[in-house]
Legacy VTK file of the C-alpha trace (Angstrom):
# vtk DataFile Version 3.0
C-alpha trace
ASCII
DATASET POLYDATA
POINTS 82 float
23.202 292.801 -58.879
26.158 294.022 -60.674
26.890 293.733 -64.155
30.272 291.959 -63.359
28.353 289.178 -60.926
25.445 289.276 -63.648
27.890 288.205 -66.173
29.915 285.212 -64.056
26.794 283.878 -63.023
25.976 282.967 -66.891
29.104 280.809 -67.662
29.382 277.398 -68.459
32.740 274.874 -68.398
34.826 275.382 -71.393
37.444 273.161 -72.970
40.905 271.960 -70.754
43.594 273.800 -72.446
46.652 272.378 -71.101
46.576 270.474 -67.494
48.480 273.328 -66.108
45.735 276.140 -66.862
42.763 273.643 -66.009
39.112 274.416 -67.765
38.315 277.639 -69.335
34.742 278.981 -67.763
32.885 280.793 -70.818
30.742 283.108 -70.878
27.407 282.977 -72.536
26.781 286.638 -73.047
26.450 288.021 -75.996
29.606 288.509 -77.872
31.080 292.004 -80.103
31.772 291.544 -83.580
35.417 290.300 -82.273
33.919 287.590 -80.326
34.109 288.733 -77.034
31.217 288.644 -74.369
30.530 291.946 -73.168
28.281 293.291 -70.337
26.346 296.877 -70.522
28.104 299.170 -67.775
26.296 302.509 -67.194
25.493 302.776 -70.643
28.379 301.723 -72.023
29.281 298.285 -73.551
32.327 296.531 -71.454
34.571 293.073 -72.382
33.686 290.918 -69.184
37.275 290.041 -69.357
38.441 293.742 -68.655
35.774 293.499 -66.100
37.036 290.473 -64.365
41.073 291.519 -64.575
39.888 295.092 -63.440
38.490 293.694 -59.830
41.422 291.246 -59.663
44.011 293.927 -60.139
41.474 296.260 -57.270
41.781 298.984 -59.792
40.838 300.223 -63.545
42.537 298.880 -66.408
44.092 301.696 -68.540
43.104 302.867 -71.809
45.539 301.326 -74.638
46.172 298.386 -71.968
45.728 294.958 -72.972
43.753 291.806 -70.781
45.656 288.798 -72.368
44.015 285.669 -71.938
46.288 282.716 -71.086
43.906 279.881 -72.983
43.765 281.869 -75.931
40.263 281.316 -75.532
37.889 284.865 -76.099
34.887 283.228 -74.192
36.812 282.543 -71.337
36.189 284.639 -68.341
38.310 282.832 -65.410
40.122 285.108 -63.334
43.291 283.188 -63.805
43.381 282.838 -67.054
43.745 286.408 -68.136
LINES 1 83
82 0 1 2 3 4 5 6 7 8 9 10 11 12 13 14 15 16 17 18 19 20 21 22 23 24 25 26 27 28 29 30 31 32 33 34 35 36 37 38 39 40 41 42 43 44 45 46 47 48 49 50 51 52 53 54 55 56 57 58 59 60 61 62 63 64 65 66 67 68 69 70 71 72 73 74 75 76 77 78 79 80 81
């Protein structure tokens, strides 16, 4: 399995931001010293969220680029909010 479908199988239902956004789904990997969950990707440590916006987008995120989360929420991993 890959990390990315290793990591959104461990999620759980997070808070309701605003009615608009609907629930957060967080992660329950283990989180950086930022307090993001992060998956290991051939050896090297990756923010799910990157992860997730990376296969939304069909194609890498660049270096210096940013995955914004619309909840404001680090734990949340739901393609639609980021």
């Amino acid at each position: 399995m890959a990390p990315i479908e290793r990591a959104l199988a461990n999620v759980v239902m997070g808070p309701t931001v605003s009615e608009e956004l609907g629930p957060c789904v967080d992660s329950l990997y283990r989180k950086n010293h930022k307090g993001y969950p992060y998956v290991r990707v051939e050896r090297k440590m990756k923010r799910i969220s990157r992860l997730v916006l990376a296969r939304s987008l069909g194609r890498p995120i660049g270096v210096g680029l940013c995955a914004l989360h619309k909840c404001d929420s680090r734990v949340c991993i739901r393609e639609d909010h980021i």
